[in-house]
N, C-alpha and C positions, 0 to 999 in steps of 0.2 A: 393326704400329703400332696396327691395331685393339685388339689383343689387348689392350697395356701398358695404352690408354685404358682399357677396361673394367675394366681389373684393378687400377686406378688409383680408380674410381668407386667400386666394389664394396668398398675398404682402406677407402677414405674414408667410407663408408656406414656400415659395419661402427664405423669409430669415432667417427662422432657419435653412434651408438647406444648405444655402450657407456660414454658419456661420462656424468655426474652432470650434474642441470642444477643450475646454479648460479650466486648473483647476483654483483655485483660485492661485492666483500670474500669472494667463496669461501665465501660462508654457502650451506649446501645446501636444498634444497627437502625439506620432509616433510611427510609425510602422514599423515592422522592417522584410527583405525579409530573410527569413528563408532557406536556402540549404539543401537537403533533397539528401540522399543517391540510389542507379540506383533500390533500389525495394520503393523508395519514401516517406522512412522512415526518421525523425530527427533525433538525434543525441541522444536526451532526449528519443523517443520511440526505437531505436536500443537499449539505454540500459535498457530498462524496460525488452525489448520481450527478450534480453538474460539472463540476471534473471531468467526469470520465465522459458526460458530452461535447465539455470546451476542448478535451484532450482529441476529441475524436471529429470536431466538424471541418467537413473537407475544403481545403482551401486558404484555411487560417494559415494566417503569421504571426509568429510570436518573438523575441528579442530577447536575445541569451545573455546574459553579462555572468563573468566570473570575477567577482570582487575578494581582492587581499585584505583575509582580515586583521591584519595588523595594520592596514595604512587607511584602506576603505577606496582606495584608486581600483580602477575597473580595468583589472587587467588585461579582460579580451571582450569583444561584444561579438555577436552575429546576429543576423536573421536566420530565423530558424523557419523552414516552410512544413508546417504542421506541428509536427512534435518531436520533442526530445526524446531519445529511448536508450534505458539503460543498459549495457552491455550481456548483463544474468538475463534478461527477456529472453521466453523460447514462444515458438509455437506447439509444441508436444513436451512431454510431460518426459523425467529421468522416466526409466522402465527399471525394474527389478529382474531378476530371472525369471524362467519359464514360468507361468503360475502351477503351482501347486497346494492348493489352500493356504495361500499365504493371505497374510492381512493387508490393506490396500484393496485400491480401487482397480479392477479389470477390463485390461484395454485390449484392443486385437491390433495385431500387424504382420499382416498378409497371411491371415488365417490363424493367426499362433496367438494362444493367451499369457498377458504378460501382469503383473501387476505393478502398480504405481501407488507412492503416498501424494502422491502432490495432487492439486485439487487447481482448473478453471479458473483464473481469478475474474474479477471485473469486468476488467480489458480485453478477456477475451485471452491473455496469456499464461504462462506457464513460468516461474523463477523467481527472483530476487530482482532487486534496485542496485543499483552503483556501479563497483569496480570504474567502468569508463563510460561518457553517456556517447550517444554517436548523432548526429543531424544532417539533413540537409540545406543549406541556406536557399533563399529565394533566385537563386543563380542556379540552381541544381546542382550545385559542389557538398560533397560528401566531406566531413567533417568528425573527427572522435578528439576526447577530451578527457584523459586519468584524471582523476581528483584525487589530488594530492591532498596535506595538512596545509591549513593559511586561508583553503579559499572557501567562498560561501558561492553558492549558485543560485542568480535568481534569473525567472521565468516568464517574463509578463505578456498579457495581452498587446498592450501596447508601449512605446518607447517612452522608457524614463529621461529625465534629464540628469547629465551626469558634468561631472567639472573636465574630466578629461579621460580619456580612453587610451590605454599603451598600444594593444595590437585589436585593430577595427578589420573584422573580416571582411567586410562590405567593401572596402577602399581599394582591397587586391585585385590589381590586373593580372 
């Protein structure tokens, strides 16, 4: 009896293995051979890692426009001196209570173990995107900005041309 069972398992093993995975409609799953750049990067992570260098080299200026999207007028512009940064940014991680074999990652402060889900990102930070972003322009004036519904945020290297601008931070005395 033993035997049939295991030889029962073993049939059985053998042909979920050898099965195709496949969705409902018998569409098959594939896979697709990816080309990777001579330091073995994608194409999708080449553009990430230059992000977070353009986002991060010192000195850069970049030109803020919040554009209405129902008219496409550019409702505000600035110069931005380095980078944008969303309001959720931390430098340290939420903490949980005291750890006690809790799940999460294990952090100290000031001798005491705590645990944390949140993980390092990128950047080097800790949070979310959005809520309000905050800047400083190339004047050294502090700058924050809720996003509301209507508007689109764009970011550039360098200054687009635009038909006309309602509030231009730059112009402020």
């Amino acid at each position: 009896m033993r035997k049939s069972l295991w030889l029962v398992i073993v049939l059985l093993l053998v042909f979920l293995v050898s099965c195709e995975e496949t969705t409902p409609g018998n569409v098959k799953k594939v896979d697709a051979d990816v080309v990777v750049n001579a330091e073995g990067l994608t194409i999708e992570q080449e553009n990430i890692k230059n992000r977070v260098e353009e986002d991060n080299k010192i000195g850069t200026i970049k030109h803020l426009y919040v554009i209405s999207a129902y008219s496409g007028q550019v409702i505000l512009y600035s110069t931005v001196d380095g980078k944008v940064t969303s309001s959720g940014k931390r430098l340290n991680p939420y903490i949980g209570d005291k750890y006690n074999n809790r799940e999460g990652t294990l952090i100290y402060i000031r001798g005491e173990a705590y645990s944390t889900n949140e993980v390092i990102q990128d950047d080097g930070t800790f949070g979310h995107s959005a809520e309000y972003l905050y800047w400083w322009d190339t004047r050294n004036i502090y700058h924050q900005h809720y996003v509301s519904g209507g508007q689109i945020i764009h970011i550039s290297s360098e200054p687009i041309v635009v038909k006309e601008i309602i509030i231009n931070l730059n112009n402020v005395k």
